[in-house]
C-alpha positions in Angstrom: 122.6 189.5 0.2 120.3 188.1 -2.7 119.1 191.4 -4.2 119.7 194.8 -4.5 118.0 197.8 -2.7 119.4 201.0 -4.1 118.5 203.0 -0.4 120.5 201.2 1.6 123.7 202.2 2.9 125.2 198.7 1.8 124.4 199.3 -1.6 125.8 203.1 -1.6 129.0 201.6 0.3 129.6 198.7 -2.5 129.0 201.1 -5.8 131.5 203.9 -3.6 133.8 201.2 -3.3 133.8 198.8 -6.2 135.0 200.5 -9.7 133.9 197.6 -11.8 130.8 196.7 -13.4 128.1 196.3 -10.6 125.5 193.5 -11.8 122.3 194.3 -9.2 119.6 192.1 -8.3 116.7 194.4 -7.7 113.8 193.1 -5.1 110.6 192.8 -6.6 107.5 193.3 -4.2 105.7 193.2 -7.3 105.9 191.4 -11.1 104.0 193.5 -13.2 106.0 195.0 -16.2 106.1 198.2 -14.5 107.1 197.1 -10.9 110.3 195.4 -12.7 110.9 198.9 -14.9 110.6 200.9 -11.6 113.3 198.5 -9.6 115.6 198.4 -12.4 115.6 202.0 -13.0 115.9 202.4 -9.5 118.7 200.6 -9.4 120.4 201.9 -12.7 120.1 205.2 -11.5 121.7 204.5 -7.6 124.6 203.0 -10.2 124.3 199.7 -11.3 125.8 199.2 -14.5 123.3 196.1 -15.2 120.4 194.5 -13.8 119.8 190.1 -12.9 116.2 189.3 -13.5 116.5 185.8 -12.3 112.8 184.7 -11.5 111.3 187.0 -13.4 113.2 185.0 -16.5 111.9 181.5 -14.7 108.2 182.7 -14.9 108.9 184.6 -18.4 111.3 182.9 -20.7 110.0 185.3 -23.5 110.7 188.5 -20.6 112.7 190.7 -23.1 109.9 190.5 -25.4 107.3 191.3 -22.6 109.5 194.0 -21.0 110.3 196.0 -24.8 105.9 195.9 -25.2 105.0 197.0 -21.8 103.0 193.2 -21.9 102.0 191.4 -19.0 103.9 189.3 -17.1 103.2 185.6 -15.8 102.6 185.7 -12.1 106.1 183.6 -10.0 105.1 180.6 -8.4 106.2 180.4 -4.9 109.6 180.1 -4.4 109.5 177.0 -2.9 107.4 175.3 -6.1 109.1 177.2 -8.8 111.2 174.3 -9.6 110.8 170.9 -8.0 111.8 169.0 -11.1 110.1 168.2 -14.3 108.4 170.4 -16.7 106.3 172.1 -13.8 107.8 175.3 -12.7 110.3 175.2 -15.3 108.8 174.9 -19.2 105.4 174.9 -18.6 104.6 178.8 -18.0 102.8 180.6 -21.0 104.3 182.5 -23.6 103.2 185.6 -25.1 101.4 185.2 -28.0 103.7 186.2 -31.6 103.1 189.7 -31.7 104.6 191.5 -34.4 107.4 193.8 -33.2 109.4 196.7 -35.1 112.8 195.2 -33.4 115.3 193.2 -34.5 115.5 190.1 -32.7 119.2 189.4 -33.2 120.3 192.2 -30.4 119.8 193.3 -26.8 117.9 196.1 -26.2 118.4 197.6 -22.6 115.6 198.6 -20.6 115.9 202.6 -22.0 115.3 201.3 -25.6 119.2 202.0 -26.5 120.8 199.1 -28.0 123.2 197.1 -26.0 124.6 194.2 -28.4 
């Protein structure tokens, strides 16, 4: 399985059963900043212990930034053209403009606004 659904009995079944940190893959049906906050937190909740934003990271390489201002997110390509080699797909999506921001940038700051590292 490629991603996480926090309903399922699969998912219930693998947290019951695995005592270790659970890294979950949440499936996004949609991108903007609050579709990712609602799948994480669904997620976190069901017990997940930390959430893999793979393509949302692809289309976002500034997503932290993004995610901690509530700012839009660049749309994902199709799967299929997300990366077929070169700088298309891969460098050439739009960062957020420099906004000023009240957090450090040297640390990881989890979804809940606690800091993580």
């Amino acid at each position: 399985m490629g991603y996480a659904e926090p309903d399922t009995p699969v998912f219930r079944t693998v947290r019951a059963g695995w005592s270790g940190v659970l890294v979950a893959n949440p499936v996004l049906k949609e991108i903007p900043t609050d579709g990712v906050h609602r799948a994480s937190e669904a997620l976190l909740a069901a017990g997940a212990d930390l959430i893999a934003l793979g393509r949302p990271f692809l289309a976002n390489p500034d997503l932290v930034t993004r995610l901690r201002l509530g700012a839009p997110l660049n749309e994902m390509r199709d799967r299929y053209f997300m990366y077929v080699g070169g700088a298309t797909g891969y460098t050439d999506y739009p960062a957020l403009d420099a906004q000023p921001s009240g957090e450090s940038s040297d640390s990881i700051v989890a979804l809940d606004g606690g800091r993580v590292a």
